[in-house]
C-alpha positions as CSV (number, residue, x, y, z in Angstrom):
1,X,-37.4,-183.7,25.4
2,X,-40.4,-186.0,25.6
3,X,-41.5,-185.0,29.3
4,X,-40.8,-182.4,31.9
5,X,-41.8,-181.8,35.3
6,X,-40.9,-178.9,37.6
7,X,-40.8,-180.4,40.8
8,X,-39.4,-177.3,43.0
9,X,-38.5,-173.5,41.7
10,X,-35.2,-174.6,39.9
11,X,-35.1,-178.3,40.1
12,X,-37.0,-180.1,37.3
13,X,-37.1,-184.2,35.9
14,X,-36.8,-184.7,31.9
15,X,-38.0,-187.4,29.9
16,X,-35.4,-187.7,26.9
17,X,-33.0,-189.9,24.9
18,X,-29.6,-190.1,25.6
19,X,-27.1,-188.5,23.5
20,X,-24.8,-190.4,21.1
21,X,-22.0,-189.3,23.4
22,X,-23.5,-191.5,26.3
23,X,-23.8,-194.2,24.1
24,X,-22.6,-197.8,25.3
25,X,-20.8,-195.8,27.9
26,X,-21.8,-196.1,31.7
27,X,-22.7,-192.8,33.1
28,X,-20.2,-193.4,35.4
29,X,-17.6,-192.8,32.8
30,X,-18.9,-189.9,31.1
31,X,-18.7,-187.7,34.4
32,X,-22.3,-186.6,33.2
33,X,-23.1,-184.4,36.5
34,X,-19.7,-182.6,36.5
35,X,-20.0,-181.3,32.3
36,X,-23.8,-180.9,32.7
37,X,-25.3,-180.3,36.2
38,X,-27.5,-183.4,35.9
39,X,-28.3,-187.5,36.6
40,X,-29.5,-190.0,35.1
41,X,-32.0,-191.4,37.3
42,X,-33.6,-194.5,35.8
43,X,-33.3,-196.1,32.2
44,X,-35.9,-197.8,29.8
45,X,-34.7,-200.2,27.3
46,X,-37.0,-200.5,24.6
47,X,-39.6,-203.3,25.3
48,X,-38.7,-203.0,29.1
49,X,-39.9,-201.3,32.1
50,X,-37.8,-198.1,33.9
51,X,-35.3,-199.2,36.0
52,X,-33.1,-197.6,38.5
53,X,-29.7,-196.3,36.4
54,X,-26.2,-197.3,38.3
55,X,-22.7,-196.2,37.5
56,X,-22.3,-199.2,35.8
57,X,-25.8,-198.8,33.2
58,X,-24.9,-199.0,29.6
59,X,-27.3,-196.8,27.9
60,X,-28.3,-198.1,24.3
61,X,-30.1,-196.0,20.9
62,X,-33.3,-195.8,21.8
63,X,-33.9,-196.0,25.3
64,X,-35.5,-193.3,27.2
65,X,-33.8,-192.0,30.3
66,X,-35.2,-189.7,33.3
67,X,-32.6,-187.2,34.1
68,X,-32.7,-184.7,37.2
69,X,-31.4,-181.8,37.9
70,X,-31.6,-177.7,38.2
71,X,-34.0,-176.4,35.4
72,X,-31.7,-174.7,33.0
73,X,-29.3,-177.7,32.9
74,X,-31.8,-180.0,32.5
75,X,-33.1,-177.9,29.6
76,X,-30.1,-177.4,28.1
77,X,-29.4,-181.3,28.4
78,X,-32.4,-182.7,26.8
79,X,-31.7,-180.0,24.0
80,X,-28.6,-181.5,22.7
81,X,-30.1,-183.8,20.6
């Protein structure tokens, strides 16, 4: 986890890297809300600014992502590194 912010009482945005699982795979395809309760919201390549993420973003090694969603799953997502 590189940043967190509690926005509401169980809702919360994480600055992280994506895991090796999500990898040259579009979120789209790695149903990433059903198995962890969160989104990727925007994407930054390295040497680029953040950008909205789509269903069709190919996340790379070392890009940072911002990923929403209730506090513990968030949590528990940027942990799996």
């Amino acid at each position: 986890m590189l940043d967190y912010i509690e926005v509401d009482e169980d809702f919360a945005l994480v600055k992280t890297h994506p895991h090796r699982d999500l990898v040259g795979v579009p979120p789209g395809e790695t149903r990433l809300r059903s198995k962890h309760g969160v989104t990727v919201l925007c994407v930054k390549s390295v040497g680029e600014h953040f950008t909205y993420a789509t269903a069709d973003t190919v996340l790379q090694y070392g890009d940072v992502i911002l990923v929403a969603g209730p506090i513990a799953k968030a949590e528990r997502f940027a942990g799996r590194l």
